[in-house]
N, CA and C atoms of all chains as a GROMACS GRO file, in nm:
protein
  573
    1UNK      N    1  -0.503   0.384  -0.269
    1UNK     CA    2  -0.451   0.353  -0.400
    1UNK      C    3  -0.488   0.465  -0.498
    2UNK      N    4  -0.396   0.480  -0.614
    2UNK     CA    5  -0.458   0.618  -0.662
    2UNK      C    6  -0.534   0.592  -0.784
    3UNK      N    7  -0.592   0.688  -0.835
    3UNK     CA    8  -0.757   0.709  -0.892
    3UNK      C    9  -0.754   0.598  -1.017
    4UNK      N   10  -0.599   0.573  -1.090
    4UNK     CA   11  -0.614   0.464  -1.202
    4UNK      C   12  -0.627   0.348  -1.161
    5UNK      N   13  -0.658   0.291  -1.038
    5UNK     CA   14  -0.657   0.159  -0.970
    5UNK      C   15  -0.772   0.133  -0.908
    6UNK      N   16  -0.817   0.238  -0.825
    6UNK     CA   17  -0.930   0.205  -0.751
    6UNK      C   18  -1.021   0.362  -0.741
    7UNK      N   19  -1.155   0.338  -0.740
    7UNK     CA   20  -1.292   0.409  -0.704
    7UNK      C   21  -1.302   0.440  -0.589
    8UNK      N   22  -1.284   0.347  -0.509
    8UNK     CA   23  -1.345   0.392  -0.362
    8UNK      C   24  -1.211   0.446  -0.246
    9UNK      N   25  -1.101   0.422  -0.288
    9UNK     CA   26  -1.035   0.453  -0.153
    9UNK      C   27  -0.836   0.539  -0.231
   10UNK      N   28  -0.878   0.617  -0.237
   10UNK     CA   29  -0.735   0.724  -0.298
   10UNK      C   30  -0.655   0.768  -0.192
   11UNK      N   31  -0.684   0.801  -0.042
   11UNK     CA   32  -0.641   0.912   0.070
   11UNK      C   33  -0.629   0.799   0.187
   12UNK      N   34  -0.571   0.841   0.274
   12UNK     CA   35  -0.547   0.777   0.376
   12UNK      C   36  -0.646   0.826   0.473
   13UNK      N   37  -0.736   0.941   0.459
   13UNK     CA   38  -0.813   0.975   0.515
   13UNK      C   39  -0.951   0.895   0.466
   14UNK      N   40  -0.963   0.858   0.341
   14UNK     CA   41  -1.081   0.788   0.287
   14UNK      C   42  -1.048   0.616   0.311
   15UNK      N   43  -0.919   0.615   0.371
   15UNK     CA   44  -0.926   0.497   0.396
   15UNK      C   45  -0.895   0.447   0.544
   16UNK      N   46  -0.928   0.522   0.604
   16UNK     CA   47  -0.978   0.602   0.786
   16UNK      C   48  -1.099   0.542   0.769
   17UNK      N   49  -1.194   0.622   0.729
   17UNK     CA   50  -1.314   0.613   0.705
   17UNK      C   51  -1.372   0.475   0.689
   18UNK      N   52  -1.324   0.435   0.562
   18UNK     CA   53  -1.328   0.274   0.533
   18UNK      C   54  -1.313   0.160   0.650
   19UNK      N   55  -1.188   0.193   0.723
   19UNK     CA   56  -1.174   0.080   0.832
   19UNK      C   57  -1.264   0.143   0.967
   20UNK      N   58  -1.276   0.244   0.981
   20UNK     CA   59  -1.374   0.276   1.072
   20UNK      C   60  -1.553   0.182   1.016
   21UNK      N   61  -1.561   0.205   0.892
   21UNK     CA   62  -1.714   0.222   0.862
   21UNK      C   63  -1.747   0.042   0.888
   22UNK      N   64  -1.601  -0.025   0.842
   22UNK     CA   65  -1.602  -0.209   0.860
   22UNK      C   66  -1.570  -0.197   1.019
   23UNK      N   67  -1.559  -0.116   1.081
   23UNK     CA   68  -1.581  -0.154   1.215
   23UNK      C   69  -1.537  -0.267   1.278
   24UNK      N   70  -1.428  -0.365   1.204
   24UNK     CA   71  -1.347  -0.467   1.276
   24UNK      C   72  -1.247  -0.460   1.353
   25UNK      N   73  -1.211  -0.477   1.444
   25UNK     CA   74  -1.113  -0.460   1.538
   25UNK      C   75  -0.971  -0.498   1.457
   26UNK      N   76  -0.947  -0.555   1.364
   26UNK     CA   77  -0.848  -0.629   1.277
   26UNK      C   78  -0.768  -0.562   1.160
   27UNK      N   79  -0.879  -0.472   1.179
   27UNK     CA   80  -0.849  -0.379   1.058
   27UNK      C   81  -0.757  -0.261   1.062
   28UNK      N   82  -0.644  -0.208   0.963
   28UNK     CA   83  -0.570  -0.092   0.956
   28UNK      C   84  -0.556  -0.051   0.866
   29UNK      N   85  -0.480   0.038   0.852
   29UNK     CA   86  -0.436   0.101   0.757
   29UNK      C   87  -0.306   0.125   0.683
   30UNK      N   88  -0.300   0.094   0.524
   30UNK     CA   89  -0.197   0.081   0.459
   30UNK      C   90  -0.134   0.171   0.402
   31UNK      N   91   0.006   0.245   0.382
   31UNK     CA   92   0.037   0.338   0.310
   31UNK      C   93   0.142   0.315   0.226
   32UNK      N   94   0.094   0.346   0.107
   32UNK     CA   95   0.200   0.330  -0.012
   32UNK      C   96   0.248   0.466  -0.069
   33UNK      N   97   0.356   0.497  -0.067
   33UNK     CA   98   0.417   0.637  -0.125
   33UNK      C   99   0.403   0.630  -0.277
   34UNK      N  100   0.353   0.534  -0.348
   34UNK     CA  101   0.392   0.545  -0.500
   34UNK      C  102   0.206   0.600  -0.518
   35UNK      N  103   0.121   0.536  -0.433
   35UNK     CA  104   0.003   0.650  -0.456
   35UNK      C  105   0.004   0.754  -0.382
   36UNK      N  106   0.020   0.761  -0.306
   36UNK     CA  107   0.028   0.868  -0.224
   36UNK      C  108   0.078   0.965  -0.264
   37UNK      N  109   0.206   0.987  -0.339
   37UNK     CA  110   0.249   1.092  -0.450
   37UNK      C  111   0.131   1.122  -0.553
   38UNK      N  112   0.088   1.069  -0.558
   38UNK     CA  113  -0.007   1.116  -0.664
   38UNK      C  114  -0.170   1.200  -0.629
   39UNK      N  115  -0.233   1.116  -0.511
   39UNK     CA  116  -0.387   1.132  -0.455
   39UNK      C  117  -0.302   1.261  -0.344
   40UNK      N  118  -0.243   1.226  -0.235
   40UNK     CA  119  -0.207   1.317  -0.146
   40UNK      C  120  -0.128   1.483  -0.144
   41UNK      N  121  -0.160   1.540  -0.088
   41UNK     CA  122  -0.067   1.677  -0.084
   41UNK      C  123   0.063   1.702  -0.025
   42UNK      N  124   0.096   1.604   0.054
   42UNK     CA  125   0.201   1.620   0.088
   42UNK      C  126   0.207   1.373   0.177
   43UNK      N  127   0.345   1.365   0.171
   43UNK     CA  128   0.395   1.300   0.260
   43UNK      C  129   0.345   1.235   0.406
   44UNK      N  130   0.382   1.360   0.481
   44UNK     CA  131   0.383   1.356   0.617
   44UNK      C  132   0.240   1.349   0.725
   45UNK      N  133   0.189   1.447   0.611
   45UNK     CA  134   0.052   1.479   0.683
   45UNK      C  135  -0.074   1.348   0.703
   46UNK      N  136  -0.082   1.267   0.571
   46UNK     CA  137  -0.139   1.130   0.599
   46UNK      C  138  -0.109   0.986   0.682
   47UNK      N  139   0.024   1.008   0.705
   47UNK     CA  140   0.098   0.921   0.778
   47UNK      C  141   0.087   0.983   0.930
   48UNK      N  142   0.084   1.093   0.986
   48UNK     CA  143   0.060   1.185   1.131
   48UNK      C  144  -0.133   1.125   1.136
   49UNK      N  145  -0.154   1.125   1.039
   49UNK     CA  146  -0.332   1.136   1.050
   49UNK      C  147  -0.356   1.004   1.099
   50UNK      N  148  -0.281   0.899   1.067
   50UNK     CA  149  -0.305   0.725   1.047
   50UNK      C  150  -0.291   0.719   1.260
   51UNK      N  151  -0.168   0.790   1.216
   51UNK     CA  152  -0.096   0.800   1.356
   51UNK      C  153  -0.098   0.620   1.404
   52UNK      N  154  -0.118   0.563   1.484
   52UNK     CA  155  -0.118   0.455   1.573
   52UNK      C  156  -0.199   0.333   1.518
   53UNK      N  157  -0.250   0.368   1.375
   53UNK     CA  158  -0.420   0.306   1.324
   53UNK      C  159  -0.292   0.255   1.173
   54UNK      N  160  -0.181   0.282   1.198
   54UNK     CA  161  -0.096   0.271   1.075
   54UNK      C  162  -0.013   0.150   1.087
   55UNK      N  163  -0.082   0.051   1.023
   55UNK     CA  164  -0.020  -0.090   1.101
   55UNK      C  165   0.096  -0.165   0.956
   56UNK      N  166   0.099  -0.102   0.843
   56UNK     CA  167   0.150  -0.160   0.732
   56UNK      C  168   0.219  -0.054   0.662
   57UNK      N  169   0.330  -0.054   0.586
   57UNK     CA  170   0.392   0.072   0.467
   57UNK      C  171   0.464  -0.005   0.399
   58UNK      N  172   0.440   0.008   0.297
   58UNK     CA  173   0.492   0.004   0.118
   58UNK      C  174   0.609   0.086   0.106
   59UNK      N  175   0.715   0.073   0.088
   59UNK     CA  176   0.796   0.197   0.006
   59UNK      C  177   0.816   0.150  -0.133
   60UNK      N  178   0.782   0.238  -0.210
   60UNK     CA  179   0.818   0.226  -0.323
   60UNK      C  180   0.836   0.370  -0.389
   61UNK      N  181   0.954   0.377  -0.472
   61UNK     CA  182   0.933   0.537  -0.571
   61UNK      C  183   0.835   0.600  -0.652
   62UNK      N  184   0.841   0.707  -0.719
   62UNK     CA  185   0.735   0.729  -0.784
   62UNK      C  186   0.729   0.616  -0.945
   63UNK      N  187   0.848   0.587  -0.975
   63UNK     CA  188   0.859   0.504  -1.144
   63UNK      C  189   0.872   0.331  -1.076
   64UNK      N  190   0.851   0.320  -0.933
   64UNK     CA  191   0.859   0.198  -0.874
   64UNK      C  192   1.007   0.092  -0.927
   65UNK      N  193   1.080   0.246  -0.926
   65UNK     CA  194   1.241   0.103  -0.922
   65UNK      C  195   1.331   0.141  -0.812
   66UNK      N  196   1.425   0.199  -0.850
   66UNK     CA  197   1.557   0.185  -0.692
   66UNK      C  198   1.486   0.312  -0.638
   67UNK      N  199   1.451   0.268  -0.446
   67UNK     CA  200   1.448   0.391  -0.412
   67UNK      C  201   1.554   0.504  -0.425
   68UNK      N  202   1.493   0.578  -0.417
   68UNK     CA  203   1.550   0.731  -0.399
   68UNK      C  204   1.572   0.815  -0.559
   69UNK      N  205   1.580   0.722  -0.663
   69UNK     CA  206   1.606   0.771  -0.798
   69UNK      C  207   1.475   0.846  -0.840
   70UNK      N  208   1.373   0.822  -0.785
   70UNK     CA  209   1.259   0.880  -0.854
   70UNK      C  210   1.230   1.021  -0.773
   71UNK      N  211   1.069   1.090  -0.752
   71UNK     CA  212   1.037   1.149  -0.732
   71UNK      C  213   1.012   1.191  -0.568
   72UNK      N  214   0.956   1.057  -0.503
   72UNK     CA  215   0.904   1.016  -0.411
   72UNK      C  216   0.958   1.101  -0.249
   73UNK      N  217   0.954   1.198  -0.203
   73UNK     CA  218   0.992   1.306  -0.079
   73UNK      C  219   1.035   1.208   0.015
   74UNK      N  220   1.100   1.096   0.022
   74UNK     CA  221   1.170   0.986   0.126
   74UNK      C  222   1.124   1.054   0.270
   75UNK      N  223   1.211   1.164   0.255
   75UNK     CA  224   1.294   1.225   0.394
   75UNK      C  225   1.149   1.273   0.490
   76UNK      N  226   1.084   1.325   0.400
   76UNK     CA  227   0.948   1.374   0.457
   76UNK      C  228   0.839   1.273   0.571
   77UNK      N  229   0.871   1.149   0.425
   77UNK     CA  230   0.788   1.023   0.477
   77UNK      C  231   0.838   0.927   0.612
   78UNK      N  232   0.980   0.929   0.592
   78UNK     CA  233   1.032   0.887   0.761
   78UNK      C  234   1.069   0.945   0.836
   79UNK      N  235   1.025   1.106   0.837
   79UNK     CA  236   1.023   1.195   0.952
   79UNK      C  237   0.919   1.160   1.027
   80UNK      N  238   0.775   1.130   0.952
   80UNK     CA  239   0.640   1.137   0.985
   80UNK      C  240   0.663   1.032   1.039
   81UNK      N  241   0.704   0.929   0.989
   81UNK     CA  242   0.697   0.761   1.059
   81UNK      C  243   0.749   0.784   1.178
   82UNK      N  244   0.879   0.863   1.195
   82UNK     CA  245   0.953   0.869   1.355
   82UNK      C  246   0.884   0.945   1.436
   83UNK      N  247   0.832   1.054   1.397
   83UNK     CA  248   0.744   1.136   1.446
   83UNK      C  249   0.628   1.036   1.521
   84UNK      N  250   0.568   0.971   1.457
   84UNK     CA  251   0.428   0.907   1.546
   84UNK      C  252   0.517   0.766   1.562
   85UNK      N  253   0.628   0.757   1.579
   85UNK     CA  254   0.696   0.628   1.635
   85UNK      C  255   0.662   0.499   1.586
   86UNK      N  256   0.624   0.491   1.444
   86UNK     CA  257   0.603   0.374   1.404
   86UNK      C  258   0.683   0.269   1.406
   87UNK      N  259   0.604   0.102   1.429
   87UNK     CA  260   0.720   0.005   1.426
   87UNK      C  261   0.693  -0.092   1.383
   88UNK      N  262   0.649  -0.045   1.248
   88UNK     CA  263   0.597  -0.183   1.213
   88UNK      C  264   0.603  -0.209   1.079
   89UNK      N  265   0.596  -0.282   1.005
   89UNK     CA  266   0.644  -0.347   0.874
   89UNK      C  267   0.658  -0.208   0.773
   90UNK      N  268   0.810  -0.240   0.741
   90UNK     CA  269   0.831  -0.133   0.556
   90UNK      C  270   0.869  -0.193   0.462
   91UNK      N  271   0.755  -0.224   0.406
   91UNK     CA  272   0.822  -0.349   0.277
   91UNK      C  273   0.839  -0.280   0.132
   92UNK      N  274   0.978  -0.332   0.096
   92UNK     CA  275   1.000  -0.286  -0.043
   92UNK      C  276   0.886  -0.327  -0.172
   93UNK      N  277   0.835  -0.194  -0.208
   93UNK     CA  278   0.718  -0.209  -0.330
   93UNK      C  279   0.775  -0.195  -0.454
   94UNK      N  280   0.833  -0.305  -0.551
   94UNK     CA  281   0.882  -0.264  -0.674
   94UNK      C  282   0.797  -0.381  -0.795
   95UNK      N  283   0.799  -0.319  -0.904
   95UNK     CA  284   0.766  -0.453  -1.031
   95UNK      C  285   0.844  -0.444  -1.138
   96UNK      N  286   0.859  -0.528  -1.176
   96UNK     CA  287   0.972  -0.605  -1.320
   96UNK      C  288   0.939  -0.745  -1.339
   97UNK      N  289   0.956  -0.754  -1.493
   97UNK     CA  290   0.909  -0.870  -1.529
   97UNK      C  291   0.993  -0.997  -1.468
   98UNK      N  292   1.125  -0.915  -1.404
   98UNK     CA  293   1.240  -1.017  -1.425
   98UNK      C  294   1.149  -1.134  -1.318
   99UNK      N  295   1.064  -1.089  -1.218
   99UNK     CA  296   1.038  -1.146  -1.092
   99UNK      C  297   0.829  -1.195  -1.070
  100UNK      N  298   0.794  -1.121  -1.211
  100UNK     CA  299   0.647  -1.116  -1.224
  100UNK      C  300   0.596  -1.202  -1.320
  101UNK      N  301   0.447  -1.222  -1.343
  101UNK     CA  302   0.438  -1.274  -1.474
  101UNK      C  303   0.400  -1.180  -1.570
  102UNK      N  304   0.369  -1.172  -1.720
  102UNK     CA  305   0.345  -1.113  -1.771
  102UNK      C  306   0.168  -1.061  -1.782
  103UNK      N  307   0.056  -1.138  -1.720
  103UNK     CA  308  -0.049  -1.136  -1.695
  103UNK      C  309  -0.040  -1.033  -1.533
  104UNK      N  310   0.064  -1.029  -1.461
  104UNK     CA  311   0.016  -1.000  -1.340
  104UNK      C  312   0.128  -0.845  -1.416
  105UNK      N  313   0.227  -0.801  -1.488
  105UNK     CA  314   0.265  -0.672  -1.536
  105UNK      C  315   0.170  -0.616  -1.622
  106UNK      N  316   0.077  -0.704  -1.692
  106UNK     CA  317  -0.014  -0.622  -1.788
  106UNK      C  318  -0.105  -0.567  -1.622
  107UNK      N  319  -0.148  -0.656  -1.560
  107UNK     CA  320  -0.206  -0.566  -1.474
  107UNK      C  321  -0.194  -0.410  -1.418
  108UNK      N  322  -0.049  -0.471  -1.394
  108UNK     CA  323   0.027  -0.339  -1.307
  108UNK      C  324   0.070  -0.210  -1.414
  109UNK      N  325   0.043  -0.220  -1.512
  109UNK     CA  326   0.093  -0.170  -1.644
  109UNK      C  327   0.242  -0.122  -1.649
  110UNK      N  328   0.307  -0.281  -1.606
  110UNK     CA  329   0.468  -0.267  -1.608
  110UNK      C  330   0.498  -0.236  -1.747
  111UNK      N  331   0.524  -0.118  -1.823
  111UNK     CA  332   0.582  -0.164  -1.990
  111UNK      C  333   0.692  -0.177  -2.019
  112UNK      N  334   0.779  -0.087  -1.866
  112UNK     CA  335   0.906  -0.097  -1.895
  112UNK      C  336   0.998  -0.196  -1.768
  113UNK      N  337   1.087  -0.251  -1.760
  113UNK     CA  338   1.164  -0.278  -1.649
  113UNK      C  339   1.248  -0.220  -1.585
  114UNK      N  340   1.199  -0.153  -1.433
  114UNK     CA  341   1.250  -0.084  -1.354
  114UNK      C  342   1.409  -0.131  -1.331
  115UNK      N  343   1.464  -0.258  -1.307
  115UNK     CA  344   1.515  -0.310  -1.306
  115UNK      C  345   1.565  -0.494  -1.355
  116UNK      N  346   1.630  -0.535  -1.354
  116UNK     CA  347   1.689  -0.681  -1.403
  116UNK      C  348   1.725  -0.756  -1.237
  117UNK      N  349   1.808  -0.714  -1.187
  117UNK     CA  350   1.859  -0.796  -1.033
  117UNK      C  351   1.808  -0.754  -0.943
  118UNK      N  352   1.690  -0.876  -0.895
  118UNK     CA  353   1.629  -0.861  -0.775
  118UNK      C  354   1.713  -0.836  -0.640
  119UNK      N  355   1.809  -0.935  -0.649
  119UNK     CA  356   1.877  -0.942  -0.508
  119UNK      C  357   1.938  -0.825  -0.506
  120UNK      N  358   2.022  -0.711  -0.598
  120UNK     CA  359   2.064  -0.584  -0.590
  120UNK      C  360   1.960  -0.483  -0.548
  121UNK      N  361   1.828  -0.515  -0.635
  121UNK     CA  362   1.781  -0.437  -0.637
  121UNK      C  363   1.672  -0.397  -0.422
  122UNK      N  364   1.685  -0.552  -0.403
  122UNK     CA  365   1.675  -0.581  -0.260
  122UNK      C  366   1.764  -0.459  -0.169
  123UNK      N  367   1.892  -0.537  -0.194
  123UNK     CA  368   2.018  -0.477  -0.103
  123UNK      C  369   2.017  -0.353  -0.109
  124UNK      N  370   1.994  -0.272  -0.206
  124UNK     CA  371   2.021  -0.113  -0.215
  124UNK      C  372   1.867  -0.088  -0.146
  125UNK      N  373   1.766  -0.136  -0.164
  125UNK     CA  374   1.673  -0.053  -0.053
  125UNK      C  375   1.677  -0.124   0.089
  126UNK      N  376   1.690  -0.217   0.131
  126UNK     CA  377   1.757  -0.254   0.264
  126UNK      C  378   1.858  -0.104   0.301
  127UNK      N  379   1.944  -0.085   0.240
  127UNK     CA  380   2.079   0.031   0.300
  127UNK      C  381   1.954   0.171   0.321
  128UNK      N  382   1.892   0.182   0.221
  128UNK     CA  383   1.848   0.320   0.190
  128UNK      C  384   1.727   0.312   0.318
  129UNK      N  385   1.680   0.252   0.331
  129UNK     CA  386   1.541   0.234   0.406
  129UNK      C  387   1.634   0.258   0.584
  130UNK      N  388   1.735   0.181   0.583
  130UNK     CA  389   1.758   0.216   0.719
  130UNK      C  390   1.832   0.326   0.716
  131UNK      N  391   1.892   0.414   0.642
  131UNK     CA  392   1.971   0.545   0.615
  131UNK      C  393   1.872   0.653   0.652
  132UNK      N  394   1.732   0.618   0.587
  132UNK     CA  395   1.632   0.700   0.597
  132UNK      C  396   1.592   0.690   0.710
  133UNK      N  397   1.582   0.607   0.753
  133UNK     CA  398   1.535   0.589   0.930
  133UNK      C  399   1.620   0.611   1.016
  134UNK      N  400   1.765   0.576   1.015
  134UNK     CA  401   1.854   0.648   1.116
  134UNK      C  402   1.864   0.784   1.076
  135UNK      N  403   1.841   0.838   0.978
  135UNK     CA  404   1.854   1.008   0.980
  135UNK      C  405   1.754   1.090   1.049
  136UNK      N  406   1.604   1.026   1.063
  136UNK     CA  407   1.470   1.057   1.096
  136UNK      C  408   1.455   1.026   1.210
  137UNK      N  409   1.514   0.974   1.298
  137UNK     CA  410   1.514   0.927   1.420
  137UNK      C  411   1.588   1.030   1.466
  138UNK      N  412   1.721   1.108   1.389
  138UNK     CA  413   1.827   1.158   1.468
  138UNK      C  414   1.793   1.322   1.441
  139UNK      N  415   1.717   1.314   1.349
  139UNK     CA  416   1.648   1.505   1.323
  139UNK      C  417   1.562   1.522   1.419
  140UNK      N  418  -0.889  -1.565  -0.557
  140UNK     CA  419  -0.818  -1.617  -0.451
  140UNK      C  420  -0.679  -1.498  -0.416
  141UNK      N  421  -0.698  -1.470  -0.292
  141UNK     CA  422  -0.624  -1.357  -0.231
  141UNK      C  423  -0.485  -1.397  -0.166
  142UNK      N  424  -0.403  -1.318  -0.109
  142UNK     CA  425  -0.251  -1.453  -0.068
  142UNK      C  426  -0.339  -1.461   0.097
  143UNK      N  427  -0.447  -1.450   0.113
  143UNK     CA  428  -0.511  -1.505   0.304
  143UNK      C  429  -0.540  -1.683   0.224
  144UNK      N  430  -0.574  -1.677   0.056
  144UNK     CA  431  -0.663  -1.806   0.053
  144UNK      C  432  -0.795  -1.773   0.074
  145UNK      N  433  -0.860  -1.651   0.116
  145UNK     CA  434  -0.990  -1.623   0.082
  145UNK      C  435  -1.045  -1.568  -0.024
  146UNK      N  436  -1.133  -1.655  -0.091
  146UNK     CA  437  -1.172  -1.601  -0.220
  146UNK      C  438  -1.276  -1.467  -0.152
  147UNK      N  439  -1.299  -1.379  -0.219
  147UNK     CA  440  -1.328  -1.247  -0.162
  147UNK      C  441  -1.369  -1.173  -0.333
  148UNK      N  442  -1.419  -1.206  -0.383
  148UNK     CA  443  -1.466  -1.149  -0.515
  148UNK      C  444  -1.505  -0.969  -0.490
  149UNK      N  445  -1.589  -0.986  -0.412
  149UNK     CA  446  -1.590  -0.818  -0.447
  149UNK      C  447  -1.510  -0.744  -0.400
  150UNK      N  448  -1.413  -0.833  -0.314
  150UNK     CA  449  -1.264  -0.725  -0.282
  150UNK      C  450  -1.160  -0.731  -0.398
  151UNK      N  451  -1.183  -0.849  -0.459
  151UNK     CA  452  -1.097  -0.836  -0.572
  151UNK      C  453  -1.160  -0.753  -0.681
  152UNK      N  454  -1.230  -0.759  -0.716
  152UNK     CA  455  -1.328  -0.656  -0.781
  152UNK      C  456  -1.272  -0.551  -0.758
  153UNK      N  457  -1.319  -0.486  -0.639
  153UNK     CA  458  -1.306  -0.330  -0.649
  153UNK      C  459  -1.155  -0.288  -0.629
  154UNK      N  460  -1.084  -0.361  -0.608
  154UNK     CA  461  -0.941  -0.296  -0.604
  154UNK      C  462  -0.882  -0.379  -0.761
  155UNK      N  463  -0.954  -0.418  -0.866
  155UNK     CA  464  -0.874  -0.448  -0.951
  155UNK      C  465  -0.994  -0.435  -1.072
  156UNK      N  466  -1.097  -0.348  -1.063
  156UNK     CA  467  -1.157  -0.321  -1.198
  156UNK      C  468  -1.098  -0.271  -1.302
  157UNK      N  469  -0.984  -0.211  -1.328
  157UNK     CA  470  -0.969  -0.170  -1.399
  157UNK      C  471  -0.940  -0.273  -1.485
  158UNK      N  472  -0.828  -0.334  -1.417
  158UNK     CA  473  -0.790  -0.491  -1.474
  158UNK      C  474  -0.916  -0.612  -1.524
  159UNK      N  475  -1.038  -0.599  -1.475
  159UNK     CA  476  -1.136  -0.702  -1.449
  159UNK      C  477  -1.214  -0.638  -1.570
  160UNK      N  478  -1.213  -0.540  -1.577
  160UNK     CA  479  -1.309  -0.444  -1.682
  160UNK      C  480  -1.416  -0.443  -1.612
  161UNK      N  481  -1.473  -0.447  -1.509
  161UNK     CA  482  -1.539  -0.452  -1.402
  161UNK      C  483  -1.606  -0.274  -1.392
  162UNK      N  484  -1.700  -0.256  -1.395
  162UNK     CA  485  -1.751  -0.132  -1.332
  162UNK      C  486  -1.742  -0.088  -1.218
  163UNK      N  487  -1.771   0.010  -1.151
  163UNK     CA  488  -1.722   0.049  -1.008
  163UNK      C  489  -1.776  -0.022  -0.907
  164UNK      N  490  -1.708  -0.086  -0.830
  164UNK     CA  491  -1.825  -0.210  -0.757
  164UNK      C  492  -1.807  -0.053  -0.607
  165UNK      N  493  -1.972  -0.119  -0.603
  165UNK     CA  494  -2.069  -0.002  -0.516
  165UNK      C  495  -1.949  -0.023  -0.307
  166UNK      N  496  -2.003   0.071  -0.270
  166UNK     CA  497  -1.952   0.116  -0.152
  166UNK      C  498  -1.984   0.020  -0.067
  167UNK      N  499  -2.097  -0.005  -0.052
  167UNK     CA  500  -2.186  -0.105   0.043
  167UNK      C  501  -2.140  -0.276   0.002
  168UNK      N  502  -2.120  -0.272  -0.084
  168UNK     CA  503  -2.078  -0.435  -0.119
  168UNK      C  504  -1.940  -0.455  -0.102
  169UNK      N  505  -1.841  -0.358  -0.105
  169UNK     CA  506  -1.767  -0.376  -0.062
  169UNK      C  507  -1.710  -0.421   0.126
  170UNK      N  508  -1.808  -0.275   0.195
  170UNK     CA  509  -1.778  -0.278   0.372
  170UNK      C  510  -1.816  -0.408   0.362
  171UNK      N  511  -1.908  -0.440   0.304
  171UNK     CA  512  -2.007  -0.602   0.361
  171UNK      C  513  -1.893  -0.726   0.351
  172UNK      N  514  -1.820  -0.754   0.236
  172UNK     CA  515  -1.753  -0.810   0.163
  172UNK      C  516  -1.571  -0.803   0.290
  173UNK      N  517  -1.544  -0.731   0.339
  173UNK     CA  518  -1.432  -0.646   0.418
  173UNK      C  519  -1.506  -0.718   0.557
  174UNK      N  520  -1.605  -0.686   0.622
  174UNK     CA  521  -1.640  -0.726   0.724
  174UNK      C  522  -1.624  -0.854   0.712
  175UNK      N  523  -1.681  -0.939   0.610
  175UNK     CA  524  -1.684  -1.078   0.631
  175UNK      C  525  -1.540  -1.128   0.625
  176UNK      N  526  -1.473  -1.071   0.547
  176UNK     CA  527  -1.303  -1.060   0.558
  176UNK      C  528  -1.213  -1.090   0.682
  177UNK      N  529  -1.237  -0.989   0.715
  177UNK     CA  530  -1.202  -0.938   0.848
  177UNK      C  531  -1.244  -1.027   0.958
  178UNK      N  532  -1.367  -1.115   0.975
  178UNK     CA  533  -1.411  -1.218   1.074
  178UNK      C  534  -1.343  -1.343   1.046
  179UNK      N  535  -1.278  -1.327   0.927
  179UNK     CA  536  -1.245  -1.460   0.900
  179UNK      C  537  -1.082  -1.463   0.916
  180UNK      N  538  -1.022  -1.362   0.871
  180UNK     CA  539  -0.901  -1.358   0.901
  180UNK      C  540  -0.893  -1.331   1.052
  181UNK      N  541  -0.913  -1.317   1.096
  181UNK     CA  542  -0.891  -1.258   1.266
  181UNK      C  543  -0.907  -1.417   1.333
  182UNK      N  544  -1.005  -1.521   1.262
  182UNK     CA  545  -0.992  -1.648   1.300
  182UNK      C  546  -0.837  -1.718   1.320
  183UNK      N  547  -0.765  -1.660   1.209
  183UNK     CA  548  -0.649  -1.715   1.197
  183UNK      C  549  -0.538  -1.580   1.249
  184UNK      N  550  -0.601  -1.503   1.305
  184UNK     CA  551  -0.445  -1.427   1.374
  184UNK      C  552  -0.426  -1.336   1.289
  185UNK      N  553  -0.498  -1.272   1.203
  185UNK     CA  554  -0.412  -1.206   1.066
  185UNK      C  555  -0.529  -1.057   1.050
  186UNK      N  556  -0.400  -0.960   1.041
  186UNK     CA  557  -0.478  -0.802   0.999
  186UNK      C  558  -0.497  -0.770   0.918
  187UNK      N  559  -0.586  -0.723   0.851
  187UNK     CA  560  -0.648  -0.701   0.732
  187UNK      C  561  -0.603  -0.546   0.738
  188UNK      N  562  -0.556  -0.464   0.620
  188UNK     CA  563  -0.533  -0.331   0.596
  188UNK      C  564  -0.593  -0.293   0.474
  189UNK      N  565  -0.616  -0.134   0.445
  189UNK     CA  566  -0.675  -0.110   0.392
  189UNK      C  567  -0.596   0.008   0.303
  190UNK      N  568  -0.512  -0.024   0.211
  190UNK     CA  569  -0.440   0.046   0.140
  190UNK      C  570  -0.493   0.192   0.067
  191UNK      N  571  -0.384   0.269   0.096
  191UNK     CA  572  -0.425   0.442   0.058
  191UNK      C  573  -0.260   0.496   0.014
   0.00000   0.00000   0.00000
């Protein structure tokens, strides 16, 4: 998570460490592209590092509304995923009040709304998420 | 209270001080806090991850 959220765990490498140091068999590792743009140097390289230990992924953009409009290197991030053959959960990461409360957006420091229609805003990363993955599979 | 249903205070803590106004909860109270996590969810079938 990146440095305005949390103290102890920014990198996917510091959060290696972490599930190694809890030593539970149960334990993995999570990757979210909306920190990861921020703490990481690149994409690809933390997601190759997780390799097989990478049991969960977040997509979300860098301004957390429709993928692909923001900042966020997509193409990079589901090369790496096809690359170490991942198969396992990519859940859409977005916030708006339309769907939150206002105690759980002051958290997130939603100020603005990424979007209004959940179910659109669903459907267009459903298309994009598998666009990105059939292209990364086929490079 | 976490969406497992385990109350887990110093995991909520350290991944939400900023929100809590909470100071940096220490390294060690956390693994401790994660381990006990982790024994308990694994009771019920369920992986605990560790977001980066």
């Amino acid at each position: 998570m990146n440095r305005y959220e949390s103290n102890l765990v920014n990198t996917a490498e510091q959060a290696l460490a972490l599930v190694d140091e809890v030593g539970a068999p149960t334990s993995s590792s999570i990757s979210t592209p909306y920190h990861m743009n921020i703490e990481e140097t690149n994409l690809a390289d933390p997601v190759r590092q997780c390799g097989d230990r990478l049991g969960y992924v977040h997509i979300g953009d860098s301004h957390r509304g429709y993928l692909g409009t923001g900042t966020v290197a997509f193409d990079e991030l589901f090369r790496a995923l096809a690359e170490i053959g991942y198969r396992g959960p990519l859940t859409l990461e977005s916030f708006s009040t339309a769907v939150i409360s206002e105690r759980f957006a002051t958290a997130l420091a939603v100020w603005c709304d990424p979007w209004e229609d959940g179910r659109d805003l669903a459907g267009h990363a459903r298309r994009f998420i598998v666009d990105q993955l059939s292209a990364a599979t086929k490079a | 209270m976490n969406p497992l249903g385990i109350h887990a205070p110093e995991v909520d803590a350290a991944m939400t001080r900023r929100v809590l106004g909470r100071p940096p909860t220490e390294r060690g109270r956390l693994v401790a806090a994660l381990r006990r996590l982790a024994e308990r969810a694994q009771r019920g079938g369920v992986t605990i991850g560790v977001e980066a």
